[in-house]
ZADO-1210 file (C-alpha; in nm, 4 decimals, padded with zeros to 6 digits):
<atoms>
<atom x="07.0499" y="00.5770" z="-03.9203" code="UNK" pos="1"/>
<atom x="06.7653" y="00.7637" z="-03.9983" code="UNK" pos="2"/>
<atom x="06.4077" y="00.5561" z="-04.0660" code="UNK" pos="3"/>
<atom x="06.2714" y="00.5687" z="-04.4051" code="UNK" pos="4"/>
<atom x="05.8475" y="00.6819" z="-04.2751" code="UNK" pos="5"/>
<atom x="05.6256" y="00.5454" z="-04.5631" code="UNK" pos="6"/>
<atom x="05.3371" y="00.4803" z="-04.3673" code="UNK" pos="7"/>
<atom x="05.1973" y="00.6920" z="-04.0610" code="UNK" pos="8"/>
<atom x="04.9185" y="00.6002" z="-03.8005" code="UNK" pos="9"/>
<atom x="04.7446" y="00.8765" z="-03.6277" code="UNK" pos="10"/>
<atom x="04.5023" y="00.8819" z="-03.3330" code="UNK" pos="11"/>
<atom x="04.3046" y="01.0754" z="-03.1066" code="UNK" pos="12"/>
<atom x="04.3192" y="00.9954" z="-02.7241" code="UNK" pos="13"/>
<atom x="04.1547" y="01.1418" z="-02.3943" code="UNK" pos="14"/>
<atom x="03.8822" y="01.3841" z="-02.4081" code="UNK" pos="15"/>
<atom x="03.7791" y="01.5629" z="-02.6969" code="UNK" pos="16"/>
<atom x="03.8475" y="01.9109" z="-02.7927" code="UNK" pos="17"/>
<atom x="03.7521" y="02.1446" z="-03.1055" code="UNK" pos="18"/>
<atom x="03.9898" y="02.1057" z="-03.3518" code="UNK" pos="19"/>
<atom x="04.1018" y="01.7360" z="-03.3716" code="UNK" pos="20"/>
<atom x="03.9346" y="01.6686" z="-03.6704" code="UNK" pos="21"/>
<atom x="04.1044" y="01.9157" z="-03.8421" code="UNK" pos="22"/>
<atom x="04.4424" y="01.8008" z="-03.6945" code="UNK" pos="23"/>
<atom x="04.3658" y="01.5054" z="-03.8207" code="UNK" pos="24"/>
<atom x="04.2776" y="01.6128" z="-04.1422" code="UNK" pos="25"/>
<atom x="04.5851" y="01.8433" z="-04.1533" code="UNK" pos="26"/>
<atom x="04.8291" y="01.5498" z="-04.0928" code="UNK" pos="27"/>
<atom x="04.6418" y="01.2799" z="-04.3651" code="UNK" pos="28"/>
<atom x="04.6676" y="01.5816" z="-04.6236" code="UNK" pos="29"/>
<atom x="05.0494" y="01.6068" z="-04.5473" code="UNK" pos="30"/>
<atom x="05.0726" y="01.2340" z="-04.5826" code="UNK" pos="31"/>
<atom x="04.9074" y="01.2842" z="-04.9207" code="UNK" pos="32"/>
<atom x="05.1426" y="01.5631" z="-05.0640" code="UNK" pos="33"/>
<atom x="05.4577" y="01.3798" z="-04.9298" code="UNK" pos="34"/>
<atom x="05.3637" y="01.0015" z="-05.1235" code="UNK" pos="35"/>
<atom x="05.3032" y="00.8907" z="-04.7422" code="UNK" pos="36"/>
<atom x="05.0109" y="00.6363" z="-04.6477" code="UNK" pos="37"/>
<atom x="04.7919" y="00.6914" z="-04.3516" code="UNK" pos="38"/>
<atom x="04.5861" y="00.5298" z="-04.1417" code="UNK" pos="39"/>
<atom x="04.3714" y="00.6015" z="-03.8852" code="UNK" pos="40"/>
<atom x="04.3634" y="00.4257" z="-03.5472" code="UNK" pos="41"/>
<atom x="03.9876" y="00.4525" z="-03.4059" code="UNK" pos="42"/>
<atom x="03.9014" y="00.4791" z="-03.0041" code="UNK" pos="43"/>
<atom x="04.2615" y="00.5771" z="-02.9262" code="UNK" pos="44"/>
<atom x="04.5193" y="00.3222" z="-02.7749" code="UNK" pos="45"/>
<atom x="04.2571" y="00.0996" z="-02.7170" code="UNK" pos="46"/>
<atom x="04.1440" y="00.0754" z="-03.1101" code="UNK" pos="47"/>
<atom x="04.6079" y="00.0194" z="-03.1313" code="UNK" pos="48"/>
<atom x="04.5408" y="-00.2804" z="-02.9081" code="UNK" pos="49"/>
<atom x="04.2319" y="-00.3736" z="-03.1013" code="UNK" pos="50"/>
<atom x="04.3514" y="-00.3417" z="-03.4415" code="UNK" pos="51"/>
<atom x="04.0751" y="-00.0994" z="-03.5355" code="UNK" pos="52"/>
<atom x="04.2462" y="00.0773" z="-03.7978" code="UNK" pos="53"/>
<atom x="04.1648" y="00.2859" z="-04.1746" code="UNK" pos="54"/>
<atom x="04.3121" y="00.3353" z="-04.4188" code="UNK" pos="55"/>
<atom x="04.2743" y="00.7126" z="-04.4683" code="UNK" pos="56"/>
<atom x="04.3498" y="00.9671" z="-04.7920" code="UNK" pos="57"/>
<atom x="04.3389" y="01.2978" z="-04.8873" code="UNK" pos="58"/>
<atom x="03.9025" y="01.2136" z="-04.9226" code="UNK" pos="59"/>
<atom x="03.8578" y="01.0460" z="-04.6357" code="UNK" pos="60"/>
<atom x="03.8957" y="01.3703" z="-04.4196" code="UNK" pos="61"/>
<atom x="03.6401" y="01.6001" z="-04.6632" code="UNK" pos="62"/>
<atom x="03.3939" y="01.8203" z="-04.4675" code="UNK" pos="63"/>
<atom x="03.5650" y="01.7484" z="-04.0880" code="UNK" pos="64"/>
<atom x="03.8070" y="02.0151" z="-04.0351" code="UNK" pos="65"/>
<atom x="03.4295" y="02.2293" z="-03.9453" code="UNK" pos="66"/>
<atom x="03.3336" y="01.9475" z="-03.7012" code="UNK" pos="67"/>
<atom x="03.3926" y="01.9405" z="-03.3620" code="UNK" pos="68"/>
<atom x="03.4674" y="01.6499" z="-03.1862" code="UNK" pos="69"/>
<atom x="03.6804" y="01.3617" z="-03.2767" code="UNK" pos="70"/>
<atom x="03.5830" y="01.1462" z="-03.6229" code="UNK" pos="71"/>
<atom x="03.8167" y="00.8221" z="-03.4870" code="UNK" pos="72"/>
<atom x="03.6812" y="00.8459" z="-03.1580" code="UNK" pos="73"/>
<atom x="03.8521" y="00.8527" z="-02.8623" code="UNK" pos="74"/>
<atom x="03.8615" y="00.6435" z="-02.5584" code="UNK" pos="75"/>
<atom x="04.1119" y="00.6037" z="-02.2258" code="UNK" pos="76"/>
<atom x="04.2391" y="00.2659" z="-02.2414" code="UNK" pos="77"/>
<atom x="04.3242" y="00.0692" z="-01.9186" code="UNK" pos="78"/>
<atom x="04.4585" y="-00.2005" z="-02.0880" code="UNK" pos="79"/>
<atom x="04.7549" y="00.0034" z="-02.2675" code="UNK" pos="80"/>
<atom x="04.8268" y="00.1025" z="-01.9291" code="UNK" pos="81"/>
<atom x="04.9862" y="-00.2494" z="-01.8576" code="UNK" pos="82"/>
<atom x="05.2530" y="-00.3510" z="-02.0657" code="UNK" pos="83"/>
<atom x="05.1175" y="-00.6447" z="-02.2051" code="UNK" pos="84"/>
<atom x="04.8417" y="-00.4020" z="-02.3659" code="UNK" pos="85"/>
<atom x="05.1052" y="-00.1997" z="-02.5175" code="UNK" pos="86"/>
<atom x="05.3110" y="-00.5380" z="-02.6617" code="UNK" pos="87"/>
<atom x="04.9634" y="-00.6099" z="-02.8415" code="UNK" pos="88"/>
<atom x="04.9645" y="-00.2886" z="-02.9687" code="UNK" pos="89"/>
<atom x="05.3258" y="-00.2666" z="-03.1087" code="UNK" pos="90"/>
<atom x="05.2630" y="-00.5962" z="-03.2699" code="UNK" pos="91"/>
<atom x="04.9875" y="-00.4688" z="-03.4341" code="UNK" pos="92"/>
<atom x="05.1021" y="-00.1314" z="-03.5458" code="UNK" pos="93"/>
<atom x="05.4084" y="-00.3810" z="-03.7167" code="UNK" pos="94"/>
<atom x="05.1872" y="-00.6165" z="-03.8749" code="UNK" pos="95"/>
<atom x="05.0183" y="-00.2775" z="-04.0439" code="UNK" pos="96"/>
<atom x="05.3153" y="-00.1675" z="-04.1530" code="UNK" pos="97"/>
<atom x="05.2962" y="00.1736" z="-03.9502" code="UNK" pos="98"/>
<atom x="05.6405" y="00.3107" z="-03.9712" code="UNK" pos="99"/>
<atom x="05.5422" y="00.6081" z="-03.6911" code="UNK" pos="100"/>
<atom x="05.2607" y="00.7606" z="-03.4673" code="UNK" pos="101"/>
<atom x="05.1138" y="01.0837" z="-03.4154" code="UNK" pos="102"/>
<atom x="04.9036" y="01.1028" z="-03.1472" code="UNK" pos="103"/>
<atom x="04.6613" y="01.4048" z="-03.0438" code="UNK" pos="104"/>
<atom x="04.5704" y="01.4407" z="-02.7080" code="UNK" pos="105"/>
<atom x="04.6642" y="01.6081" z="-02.3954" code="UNK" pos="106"/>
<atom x="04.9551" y="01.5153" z="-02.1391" code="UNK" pos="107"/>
<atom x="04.7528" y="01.1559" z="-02.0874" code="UNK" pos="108"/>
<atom x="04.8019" y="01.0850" z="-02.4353" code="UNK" pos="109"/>
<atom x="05.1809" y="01.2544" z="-02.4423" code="UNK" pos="110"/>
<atom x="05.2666" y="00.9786" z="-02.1322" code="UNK" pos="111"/>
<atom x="05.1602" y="00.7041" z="-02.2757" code="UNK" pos="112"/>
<atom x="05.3523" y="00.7467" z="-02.5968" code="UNK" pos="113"/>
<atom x="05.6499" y="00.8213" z="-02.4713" code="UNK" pos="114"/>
<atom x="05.6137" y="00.5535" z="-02.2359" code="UNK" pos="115"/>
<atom x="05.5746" y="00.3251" z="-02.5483" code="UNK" pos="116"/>
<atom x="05.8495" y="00.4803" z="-02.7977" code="UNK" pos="117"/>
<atom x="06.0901" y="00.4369" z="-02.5007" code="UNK" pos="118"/>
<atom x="05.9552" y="00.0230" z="-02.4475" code="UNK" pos="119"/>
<atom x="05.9480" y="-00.0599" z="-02.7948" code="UNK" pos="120"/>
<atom x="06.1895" y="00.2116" z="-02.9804" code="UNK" pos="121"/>
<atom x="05.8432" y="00.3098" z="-03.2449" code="UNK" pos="122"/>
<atom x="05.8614" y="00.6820" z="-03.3273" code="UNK" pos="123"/>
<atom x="05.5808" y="00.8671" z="-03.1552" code="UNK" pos="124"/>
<atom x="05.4879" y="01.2725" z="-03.2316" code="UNK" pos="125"/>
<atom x="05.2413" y="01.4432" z="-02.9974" code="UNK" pos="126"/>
<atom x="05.0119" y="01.6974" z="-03.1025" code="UNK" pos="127"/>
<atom x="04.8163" y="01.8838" z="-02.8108" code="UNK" pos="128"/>
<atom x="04.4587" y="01.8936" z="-02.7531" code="UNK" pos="129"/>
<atom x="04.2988" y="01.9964" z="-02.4514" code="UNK" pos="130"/>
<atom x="04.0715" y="02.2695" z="-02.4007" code="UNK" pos="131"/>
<atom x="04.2166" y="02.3117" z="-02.0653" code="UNK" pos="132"/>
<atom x="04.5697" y="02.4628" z="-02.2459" code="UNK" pos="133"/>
<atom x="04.7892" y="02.3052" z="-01.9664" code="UNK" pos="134"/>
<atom x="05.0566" y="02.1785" z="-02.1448" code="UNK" pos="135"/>
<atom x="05.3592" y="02.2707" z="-02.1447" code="UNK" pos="136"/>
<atom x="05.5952" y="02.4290" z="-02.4223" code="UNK" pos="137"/>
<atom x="05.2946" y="02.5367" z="-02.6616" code="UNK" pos="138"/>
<atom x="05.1374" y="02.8918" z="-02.5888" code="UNK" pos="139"/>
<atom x="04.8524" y="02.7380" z="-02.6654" code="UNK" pos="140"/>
<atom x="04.6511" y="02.3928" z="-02.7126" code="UNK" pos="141"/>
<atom x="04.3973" y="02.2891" z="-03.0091" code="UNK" pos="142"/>
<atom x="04.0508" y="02.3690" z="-02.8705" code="UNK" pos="143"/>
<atom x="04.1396" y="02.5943" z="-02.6046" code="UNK" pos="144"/>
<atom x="03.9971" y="02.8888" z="-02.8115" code="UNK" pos="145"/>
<atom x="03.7249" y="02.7635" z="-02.8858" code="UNK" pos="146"/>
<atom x="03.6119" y="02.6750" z="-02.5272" code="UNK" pos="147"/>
<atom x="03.6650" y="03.0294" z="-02.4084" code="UNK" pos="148"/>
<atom x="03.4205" y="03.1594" z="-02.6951" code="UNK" pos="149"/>
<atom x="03.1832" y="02.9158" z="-02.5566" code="UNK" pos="150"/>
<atom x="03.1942" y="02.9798" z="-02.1751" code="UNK" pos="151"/>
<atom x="03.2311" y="03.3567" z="-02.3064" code="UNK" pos="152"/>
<atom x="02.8663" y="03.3392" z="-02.4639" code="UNK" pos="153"/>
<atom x="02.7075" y="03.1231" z="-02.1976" code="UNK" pos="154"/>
<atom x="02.8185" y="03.3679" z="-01.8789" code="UNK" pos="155"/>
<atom x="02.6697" y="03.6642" z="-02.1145" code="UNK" pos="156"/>
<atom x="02.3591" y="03.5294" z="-02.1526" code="UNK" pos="157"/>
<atom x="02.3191" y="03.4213" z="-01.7431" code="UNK" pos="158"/>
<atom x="02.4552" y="03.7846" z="-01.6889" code="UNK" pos="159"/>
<atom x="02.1257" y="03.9240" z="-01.8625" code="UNK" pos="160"/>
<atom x="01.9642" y="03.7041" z="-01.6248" code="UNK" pos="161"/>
<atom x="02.1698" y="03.8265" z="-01.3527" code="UNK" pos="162"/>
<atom x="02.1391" y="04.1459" z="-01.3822" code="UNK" pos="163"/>
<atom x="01.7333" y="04.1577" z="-01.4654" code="UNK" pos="164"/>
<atom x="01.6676" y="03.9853" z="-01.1004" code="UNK" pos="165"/>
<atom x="01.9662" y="04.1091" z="-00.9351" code="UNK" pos="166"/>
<atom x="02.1135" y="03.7983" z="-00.8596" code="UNK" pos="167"/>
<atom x="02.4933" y="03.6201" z="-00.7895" code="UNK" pos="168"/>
<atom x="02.5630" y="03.3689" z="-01.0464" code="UNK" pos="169"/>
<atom x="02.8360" y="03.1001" z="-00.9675" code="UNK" pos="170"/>
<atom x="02.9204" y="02.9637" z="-01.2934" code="UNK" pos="171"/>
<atom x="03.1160" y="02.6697" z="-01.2668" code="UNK" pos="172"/>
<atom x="03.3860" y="02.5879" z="-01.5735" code="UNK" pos="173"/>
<atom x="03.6228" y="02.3413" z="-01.6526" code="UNK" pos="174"/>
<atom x="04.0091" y="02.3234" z="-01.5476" code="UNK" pos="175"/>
<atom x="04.0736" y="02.0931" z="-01.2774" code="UNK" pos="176"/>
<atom x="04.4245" y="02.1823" z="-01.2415" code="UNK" pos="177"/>
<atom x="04.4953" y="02.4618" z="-01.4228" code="UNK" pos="178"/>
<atom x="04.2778" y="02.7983" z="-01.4278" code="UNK" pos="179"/>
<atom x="04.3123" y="02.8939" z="-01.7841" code="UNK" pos="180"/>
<atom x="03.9772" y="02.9235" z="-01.8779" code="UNK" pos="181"/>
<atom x="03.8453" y="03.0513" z="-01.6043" code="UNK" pos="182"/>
<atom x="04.0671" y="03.3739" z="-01.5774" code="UNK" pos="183"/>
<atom x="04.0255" y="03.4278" z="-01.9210" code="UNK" pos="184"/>
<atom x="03.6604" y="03.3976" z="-01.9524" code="UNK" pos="185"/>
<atom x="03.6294" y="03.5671" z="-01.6605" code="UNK" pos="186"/>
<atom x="03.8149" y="03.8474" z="-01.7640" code="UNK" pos="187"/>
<atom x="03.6272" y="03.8512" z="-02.1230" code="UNK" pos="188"/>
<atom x="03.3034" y="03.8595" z="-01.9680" code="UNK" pos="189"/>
<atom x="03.3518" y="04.1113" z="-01.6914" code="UNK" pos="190"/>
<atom x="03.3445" y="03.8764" z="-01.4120" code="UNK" pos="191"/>
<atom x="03.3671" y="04.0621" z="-01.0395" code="UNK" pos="192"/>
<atom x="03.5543" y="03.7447" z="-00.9357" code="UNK" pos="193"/>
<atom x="03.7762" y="03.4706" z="-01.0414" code="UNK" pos="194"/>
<atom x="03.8727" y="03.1247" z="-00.8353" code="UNK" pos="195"/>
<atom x="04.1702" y="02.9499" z="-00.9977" code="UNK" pos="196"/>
<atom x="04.3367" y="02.6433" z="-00.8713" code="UNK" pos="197"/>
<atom x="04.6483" y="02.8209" z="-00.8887" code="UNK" pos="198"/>
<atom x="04.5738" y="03.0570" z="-00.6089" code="UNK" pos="199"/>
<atom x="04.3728" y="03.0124" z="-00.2691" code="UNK" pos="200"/>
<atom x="04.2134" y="03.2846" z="-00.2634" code="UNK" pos="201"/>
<atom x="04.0011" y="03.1773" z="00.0549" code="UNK" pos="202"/>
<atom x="03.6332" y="03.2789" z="00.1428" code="UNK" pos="203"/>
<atom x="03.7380" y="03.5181" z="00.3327" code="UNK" pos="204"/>
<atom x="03.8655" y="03.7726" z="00.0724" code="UNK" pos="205"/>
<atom x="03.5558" y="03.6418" z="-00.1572" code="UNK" pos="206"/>
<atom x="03.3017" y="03.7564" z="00.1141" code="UNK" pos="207"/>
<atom x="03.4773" y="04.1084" z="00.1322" code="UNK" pos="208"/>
<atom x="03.5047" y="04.1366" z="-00.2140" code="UNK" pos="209"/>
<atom x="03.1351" y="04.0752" z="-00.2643" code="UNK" pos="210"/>
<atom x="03.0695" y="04.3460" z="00.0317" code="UNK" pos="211"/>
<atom x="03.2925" y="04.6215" z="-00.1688" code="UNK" pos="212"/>
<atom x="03.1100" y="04.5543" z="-00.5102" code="UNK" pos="213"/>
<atom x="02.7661" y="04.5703" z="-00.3025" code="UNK" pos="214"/>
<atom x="02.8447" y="04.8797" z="-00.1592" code="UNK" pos="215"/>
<atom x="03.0032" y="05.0282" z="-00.4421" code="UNK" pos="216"/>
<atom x="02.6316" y="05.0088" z="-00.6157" code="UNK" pos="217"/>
<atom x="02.6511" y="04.6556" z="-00.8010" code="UNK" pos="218"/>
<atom x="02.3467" y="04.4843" z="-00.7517" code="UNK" pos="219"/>
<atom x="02.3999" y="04.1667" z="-00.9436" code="UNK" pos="220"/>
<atom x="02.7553" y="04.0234" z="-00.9245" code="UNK" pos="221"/>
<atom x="02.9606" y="03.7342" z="-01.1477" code="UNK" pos="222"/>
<atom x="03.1626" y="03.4528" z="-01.0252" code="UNK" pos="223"/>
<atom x="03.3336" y="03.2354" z="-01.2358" code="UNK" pos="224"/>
<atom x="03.5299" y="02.9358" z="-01.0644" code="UNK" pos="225"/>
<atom x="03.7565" y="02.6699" z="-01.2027" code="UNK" pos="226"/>
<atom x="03.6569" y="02.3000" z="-01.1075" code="UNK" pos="227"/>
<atom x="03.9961" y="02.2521" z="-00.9191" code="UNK" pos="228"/>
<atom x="03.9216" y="02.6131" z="-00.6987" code="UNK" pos="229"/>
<atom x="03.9346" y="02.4807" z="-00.3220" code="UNK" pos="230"/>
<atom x="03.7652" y="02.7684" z="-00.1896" code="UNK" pos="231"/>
<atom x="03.4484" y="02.5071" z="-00.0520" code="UNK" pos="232"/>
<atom x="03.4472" y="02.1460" z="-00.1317" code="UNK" pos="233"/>
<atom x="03.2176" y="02.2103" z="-00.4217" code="UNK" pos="234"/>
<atom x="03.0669" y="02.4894" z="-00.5797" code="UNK" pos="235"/>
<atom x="02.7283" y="02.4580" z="-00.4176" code="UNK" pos="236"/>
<atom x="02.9282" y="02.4376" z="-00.0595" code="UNK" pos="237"/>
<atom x="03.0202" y="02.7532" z="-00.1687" code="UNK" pos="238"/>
<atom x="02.7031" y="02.8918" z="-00.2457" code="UNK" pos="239"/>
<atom x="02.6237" y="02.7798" z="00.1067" code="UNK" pos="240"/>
<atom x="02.8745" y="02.9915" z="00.2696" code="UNK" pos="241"/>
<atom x="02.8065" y="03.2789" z="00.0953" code="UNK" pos="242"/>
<atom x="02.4328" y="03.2851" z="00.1228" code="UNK" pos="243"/>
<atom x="02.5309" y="03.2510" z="00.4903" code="UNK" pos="244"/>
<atom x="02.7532" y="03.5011" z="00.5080" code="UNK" pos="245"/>
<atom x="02.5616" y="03.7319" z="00.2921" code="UNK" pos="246"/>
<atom x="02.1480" y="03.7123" z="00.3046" code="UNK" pos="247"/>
<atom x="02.1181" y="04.0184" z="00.0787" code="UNK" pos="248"/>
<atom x="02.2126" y="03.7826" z="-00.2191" code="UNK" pos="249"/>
<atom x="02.0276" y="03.5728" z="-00.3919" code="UNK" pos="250"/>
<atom x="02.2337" y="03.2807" z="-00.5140" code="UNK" pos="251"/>
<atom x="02.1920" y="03.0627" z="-00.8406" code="UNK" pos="252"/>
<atom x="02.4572" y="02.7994" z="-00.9535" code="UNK" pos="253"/>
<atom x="02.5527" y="02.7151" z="-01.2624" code="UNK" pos="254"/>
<atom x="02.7636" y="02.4442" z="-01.4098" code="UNK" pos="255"/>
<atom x="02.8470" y="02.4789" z="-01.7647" code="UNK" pos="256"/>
<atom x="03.0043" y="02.1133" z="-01.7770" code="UNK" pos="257"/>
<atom x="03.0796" y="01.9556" z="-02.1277" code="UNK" pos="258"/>
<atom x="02.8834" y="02.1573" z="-02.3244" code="UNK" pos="259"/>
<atom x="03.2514" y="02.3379" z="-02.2758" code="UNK" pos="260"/>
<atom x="03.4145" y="02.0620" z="-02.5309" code="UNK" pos="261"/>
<atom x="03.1407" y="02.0908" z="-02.7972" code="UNK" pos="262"/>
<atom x="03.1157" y="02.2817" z="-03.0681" code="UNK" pos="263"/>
<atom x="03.2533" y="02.3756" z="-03.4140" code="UNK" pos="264"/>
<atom x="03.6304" y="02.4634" z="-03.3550" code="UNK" pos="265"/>
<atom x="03.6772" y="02.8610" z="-03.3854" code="UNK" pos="266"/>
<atom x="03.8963" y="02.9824" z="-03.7005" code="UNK" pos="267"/>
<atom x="04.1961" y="02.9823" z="-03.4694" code="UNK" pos="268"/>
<atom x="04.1318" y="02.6395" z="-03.3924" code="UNK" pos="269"/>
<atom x="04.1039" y="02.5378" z="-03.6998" code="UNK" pos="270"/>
<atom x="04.4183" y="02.6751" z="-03.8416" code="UNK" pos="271"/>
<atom x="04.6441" y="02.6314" z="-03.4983" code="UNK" pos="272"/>
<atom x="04.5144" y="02.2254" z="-03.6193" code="UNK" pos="273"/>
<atom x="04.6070" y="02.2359" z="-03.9470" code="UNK" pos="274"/>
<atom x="04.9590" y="02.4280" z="-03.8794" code="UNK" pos="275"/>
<atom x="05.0546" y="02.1286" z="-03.6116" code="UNK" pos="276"/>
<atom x="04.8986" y="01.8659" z="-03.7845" code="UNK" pos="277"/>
<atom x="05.1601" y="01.9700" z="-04.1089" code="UNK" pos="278"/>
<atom x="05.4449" y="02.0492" z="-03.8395" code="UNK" pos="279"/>
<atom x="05.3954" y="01.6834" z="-03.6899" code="UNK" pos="280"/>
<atom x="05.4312" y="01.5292" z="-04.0453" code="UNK" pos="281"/>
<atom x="05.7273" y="01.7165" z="-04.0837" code="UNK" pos="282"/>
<atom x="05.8886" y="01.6634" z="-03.7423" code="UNK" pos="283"/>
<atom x="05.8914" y="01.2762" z="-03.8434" code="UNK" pos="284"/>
<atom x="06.0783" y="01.3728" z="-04.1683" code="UNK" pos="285"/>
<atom x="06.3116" y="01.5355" z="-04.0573" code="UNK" pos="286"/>
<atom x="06.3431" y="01.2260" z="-03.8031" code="UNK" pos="287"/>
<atom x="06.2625" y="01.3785" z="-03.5339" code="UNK" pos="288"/>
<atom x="06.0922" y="01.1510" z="-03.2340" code="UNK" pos="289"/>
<atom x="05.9568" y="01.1704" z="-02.8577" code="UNK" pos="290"/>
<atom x="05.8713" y="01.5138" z="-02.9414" code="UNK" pos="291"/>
<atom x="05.5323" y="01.6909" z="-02.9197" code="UNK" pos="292"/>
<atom x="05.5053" y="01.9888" z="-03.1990" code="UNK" pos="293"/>
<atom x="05.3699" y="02.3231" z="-03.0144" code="UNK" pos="294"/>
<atom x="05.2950" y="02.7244" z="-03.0957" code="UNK" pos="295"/>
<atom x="05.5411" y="02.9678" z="-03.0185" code="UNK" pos="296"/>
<atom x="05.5568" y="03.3563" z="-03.1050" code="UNK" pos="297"/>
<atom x="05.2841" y="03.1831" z="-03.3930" code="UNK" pos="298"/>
<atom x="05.5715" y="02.9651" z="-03.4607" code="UNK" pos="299"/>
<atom x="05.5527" y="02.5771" z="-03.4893" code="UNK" pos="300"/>
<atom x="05.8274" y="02.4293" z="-03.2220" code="UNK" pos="301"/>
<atom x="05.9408" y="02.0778" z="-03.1524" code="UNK" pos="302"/>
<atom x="05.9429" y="01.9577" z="-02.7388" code="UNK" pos="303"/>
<atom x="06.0325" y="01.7341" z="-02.6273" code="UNK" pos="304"/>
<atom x="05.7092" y="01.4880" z="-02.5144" code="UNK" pos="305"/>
<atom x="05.8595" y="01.4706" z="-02.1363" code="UNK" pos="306"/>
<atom x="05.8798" y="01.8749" z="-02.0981" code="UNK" pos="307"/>
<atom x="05.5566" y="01.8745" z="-02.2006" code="UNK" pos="308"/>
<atom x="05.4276" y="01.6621" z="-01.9400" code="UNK" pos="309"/>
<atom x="05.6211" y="01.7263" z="-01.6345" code="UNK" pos="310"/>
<atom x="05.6570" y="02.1167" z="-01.7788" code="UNK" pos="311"/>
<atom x="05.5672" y="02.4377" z="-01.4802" code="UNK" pos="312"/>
<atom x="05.2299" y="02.4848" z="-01.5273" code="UNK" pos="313"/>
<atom x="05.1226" y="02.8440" z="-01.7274" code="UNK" pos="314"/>
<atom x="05.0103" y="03.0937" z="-01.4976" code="UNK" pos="315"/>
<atom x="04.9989" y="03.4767" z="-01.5936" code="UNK" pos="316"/>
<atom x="05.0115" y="03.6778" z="-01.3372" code="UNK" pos="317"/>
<atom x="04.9993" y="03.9919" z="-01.4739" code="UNK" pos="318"/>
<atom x="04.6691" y="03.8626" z="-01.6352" code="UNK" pos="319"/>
<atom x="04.5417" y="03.8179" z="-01.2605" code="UNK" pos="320"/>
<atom x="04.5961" y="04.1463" z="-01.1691" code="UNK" pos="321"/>
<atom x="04.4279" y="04.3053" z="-01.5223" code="UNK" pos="322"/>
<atom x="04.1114" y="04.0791" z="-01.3697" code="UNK" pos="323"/>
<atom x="04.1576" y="04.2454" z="-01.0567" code="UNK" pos="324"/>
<atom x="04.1859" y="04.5938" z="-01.1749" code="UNK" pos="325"/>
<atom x="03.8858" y="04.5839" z="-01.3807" code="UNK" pos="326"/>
<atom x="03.6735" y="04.4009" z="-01.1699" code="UNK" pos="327"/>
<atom x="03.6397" y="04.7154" z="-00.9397" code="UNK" pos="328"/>
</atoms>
């Protein structure tokens, strides 16, 4: 038997990422055209074991979907980790009279609600948010564009740095585990090398890469290296071995950090948001559950939550060797 949904909570969890306002907003407008209530569930699963909840309407959401950054806050919660946490918050979430949950996050957030539909039987939807895009089943994640614009216009203004005292930049950027940014970035901004945690590409091949673009008359080189590269334990290790191996350069680091996460969301962004936050609305419906909505061929998709969490990792190859062509 399918659940009547009259009432829908919907929160943002893990770190932020341009666009979740206007997922949010996207999914309390839907709620508003289909006669459904929403409220909003502040500092993630912690504000569910809290009971910090909103009521939220079609007015409530005015002026966000330009914001970056997360209006209900977000927070990781330690305490929904246990299962006495997560009892707290299913009573609470009843005594609201939530019939469902949307949650917007990244494969964090997608664990622990499907960890909690399967305790407690509650309909959960994911929505993904990371600017990291390593989740699985989507093409591509809410903020993700947005990020890459940013790192984009940071490495071209050190490259005008770069190339006026003929220096090697090491720009640091994020993606722990998946390189994403990096390669993309990389490849947008002309980078002479890329160091993804999918590959090892070893200092070795760096050094003799850096020796080829010397010799081949660059005097003033780009690195850009994902935060999970191995290549030295750190990025200033690395600039260590290089400097090292390689006197002739002279080495600056830089590590863009969160300034990566801020930011207005790009147009993509923002309607990529507002297509999931609808598609998420819709999913629960159509009773659909344990499911996180995604983009495919520009097509909203339903997978399911645990795909999307214990999915292969992206990695485009062919995109590697386009960064490797016309880094020459």
């Amino acid at each position: 038997m399918q659940l009547e949904i009259k009432r829908i909570g919907v929160l943002t969890s893990g770190g932020d990422a341009p666009g979740m306002n206007a997922a949010i907003r996207a999914v309390v407008r839907c709620c508003a055209f289909q006669n459904i209530e929403c409220v909003g569930i502040y500092r993630g699963y912690q504000g569910l074991i809290e009971d910090d909840f909103e009521e939220l309407n079609a007015r409530s959401v005015r002026n966000v979907i330009s914001r970056g950054g997360t209006f209900l806050k977000s927070a990781r919660s330690k305490e929904f980790m246990t299962k006495e946490g997560r009892e707290k918050a299913f009573v609470n979430l009843k005594n609201a009279g939530i019939d469902a949950l949307v949650v917007i996050g990244g494969d964090g957030t997608f664990t622990g609600g499907l960890i909690f539909e399967n305790e407690f039987d509650f309909p959960v939807i994911g929505i993904p948010a990371t600017i990291d895009n390593d989740i699985s089943g989507t093409d591509f994640t809410i903020g993700y564009d947005t990020a890459l614009n940013t790192v984009v216009e940071a490495i071209d203004k050190i490259r005008d740095t770069a190339s006026s005292h003929n220096r090697l930049f090491l720009i640091e950027v994020m993606g722990r585990d998946a390189g994403d940014i990096a390669l993309n970035s990389g490849i947008g901004a002309g980078a002479e090398e890329i160091l993804i945690p999918e590959e090892n590409m070893g200092v070795d091949r760096l050094l003799e890469s850096l020796k080829r673009s010397r010799k081949s008359g660059k005097t003033s080189s780009i690195i850009v290296v994902a935060e999970g590269d191995k290549s030295g334990k750190n990025i200033f290790e690395l600039a260590e071995i290089i400097e090292e191996n390689l006197g002739d350069y002279e080495i600056r680091v830089s590590v863009l950090g969160h300034i990566q996460r801020g930011g207005s969301p790009s147009c993509y962004d923002r309607v990529l948001a507002s297509k999931l936050g609808v598609g998420a609305v819709d999913a629960l419906l159509r009773g659909e559950r344990k499911i996180m909505v995604g983009i495919h061929h520009q097509q909203v998709v339903s997978v399911p939550l645990e795909t999307a969490i214990k999915g292969e990792a992206k990695f485009d190859k062919n995109l590697r060797r386009v960064a490797d062509i016309t880094s020459v």
